[in-house]
C-alpha positions as CSV (number, residue, x, y, z in Angstrom):
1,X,85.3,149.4,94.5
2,X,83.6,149.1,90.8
3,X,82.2,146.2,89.4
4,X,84.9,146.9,86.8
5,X,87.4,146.5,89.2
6,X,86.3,143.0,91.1
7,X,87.8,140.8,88.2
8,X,91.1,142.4,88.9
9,X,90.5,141.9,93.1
10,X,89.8,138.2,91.9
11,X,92.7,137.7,90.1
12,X,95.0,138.8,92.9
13,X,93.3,136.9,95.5
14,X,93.4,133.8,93.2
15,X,97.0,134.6,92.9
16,X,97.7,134.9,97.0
17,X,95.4,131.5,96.8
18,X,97.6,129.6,94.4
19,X,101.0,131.1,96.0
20,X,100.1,129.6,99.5
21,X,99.1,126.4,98.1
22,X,101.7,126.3,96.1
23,X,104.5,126.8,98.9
24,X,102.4,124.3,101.2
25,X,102.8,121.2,98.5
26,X,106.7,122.1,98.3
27,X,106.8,120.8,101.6
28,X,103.7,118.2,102.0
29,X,106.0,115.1,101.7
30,X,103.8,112.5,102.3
31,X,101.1,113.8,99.6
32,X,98.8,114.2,102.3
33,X,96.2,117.0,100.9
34,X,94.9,117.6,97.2
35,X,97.0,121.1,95.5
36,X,94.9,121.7,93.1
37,X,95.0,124.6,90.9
38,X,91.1,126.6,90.3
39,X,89.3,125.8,87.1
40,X,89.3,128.0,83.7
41,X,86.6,130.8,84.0
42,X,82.8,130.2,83.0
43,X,81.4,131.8,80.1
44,X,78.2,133.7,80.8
45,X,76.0,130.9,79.7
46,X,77.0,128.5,81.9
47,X,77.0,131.1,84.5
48,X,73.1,132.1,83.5
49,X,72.5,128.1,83.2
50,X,73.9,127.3,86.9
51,X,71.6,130.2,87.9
52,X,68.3,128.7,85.9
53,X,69.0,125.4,87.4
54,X,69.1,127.0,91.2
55,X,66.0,129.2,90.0
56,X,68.1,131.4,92.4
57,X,71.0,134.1,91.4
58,X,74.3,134.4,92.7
59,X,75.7,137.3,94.5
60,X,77.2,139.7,91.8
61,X,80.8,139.2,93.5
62,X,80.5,135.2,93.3
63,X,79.2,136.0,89.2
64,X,82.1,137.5,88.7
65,X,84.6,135.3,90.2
66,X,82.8,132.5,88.1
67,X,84.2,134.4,85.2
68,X,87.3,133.6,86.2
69,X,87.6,130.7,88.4
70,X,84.6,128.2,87.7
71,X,85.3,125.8,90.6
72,X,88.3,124.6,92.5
73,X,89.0,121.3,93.7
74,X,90.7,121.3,97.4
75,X,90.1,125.0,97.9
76,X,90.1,124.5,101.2
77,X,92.0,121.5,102.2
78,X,89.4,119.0,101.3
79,X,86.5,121.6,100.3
80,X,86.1,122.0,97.1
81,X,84.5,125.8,95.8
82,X,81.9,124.9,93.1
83,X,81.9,125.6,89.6
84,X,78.8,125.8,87.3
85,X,78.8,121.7,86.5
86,X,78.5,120.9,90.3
87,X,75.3,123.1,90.0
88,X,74.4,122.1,86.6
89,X,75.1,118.2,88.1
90,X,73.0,118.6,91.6
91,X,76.1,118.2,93.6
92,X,74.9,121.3,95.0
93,X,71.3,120.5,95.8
94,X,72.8,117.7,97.4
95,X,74.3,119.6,100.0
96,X,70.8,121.7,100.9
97,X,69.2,118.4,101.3
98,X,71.2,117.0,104.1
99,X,69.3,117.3,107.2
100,X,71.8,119.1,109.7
101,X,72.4,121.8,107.0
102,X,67.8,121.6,106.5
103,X,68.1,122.3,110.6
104,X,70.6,124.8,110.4
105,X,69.1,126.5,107.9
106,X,65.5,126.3,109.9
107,X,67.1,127.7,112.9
108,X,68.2,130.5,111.3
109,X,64.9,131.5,109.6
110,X,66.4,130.7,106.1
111,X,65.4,128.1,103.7
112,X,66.8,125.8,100.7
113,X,65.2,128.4,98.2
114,X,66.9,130.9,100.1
115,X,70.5,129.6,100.5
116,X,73.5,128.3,97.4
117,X,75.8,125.8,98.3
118,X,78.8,127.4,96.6
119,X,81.7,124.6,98.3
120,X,81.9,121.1,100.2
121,X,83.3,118.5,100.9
122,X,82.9,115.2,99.4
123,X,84.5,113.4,102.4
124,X,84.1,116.1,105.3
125,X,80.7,117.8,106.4
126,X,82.1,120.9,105.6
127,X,80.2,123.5,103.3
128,X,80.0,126.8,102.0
129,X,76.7,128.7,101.4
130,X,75.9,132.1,100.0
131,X,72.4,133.3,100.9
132,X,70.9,134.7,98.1
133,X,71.1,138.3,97.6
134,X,67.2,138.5,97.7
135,X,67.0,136.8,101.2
136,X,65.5,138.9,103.7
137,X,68.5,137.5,106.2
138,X,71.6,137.9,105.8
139,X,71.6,139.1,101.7
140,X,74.6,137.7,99.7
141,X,76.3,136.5,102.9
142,X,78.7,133.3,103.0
143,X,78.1,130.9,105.9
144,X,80.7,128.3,107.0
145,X,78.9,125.4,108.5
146,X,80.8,121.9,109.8
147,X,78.0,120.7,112.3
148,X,77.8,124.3,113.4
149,X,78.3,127.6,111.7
150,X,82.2,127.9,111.8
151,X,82.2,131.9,110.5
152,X,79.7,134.3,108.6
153,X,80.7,136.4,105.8
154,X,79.5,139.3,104.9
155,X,80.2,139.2,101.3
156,X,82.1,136.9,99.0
157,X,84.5,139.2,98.5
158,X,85.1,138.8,102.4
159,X,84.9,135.1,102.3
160,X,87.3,134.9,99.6
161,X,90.3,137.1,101.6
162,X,89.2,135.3,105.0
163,X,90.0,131.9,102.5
164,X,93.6,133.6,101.3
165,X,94.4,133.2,105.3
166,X,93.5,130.1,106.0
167,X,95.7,128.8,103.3
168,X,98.6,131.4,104.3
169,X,98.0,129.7,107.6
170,X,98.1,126.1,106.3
171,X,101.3,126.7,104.2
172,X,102.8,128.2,107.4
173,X,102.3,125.3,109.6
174,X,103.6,123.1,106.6
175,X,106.6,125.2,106.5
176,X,107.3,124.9,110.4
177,X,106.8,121.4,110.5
178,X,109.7,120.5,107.3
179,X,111.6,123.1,109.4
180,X,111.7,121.1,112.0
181,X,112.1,117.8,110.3
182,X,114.9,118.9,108.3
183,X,113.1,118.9,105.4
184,X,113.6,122.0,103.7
185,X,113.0,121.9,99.5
């Protein structure tokens, strides 16, 4: 794929993203989980800032999906994916400085310098980190870790479609369950 063409693999994942969120809050009656939609795109700037702030650089793919979706709240049930504030605002240093992820990271030969928190949760332990593309292990990978690494990603662009599933999944089980209440929309 070209770099010119990611923006318009981003777009359709975001797409696939919003349509199974959008079918599982059709049929989350009791309000249970946030639907949130993703965030306008970040202008370069804020992009380069985020970047300056880390005194790391993302992974080209994660760049460009900045461009077009600069954070989402509940991207994940209650994961959110960051956007360049929660950089810019040390949420995400927050997240490298909790001492399971400072073990996990250790045990893997990786370090804080070496590792972006791109998603977490406020409430859960959950979080999302992309190694930084100049990393020795694992360059520009996405690691799922909730008290132990849940998947590895090779790429953001992996992450992201592995992501598209899980929701499918979610909105699937919502589905079922109205189906069997009776409570179709």
């Amino acid at each position: 794929m070209t770099p010119s063409a990611q923006p318009d693999h981003w777009k359709t994942e975001i797409a696939r993203i919003v349509h199974w969120k959008q079918i599982a809050a059709q049929h989350d009656k009791k309000q249970a989980l946030p639907w949130h939609l993703p965030e306008v795109g970040a202008p370069k700037d804020a992009v380069a800032r985020a970047e300056s702030e880390l005194s790391a650089p993302f992974s080209d793919e994660y760049r460009s999906f900045l461009s077009l979706a600069n954070g989402w709240k509940g991207f994940y049930v209650l994961i959110d994916l960051f956007g360049t504030d929660d950089f810019l605002s040390g949420r995400a240093d927050e997240v490298t400085q909790r001492p399971e992820i400072e073990s996990y990271l250790s045990k893997n030969g990786l370090t804080r310098k070496h590792v972006i928190p791109i998603g977490a949760s406020s409430l859960e332990i959950d979080a999302f980190l992309l190694v930084s593309p100049a990393s020795a292990i694992f360059p520009g990978a996405i690691l799922w870790w909730a008290g132990e690494e849940i998947d590895c990603y090779s790429s953001f662009r992996e992450f992201l479609g592995a992501m598209v599933n899980y929701n499918a999944l979610i909105a699937q089980k919502m589905v079922q369950r109205a189906e069997s209440k009776g409570d179709i929309p």
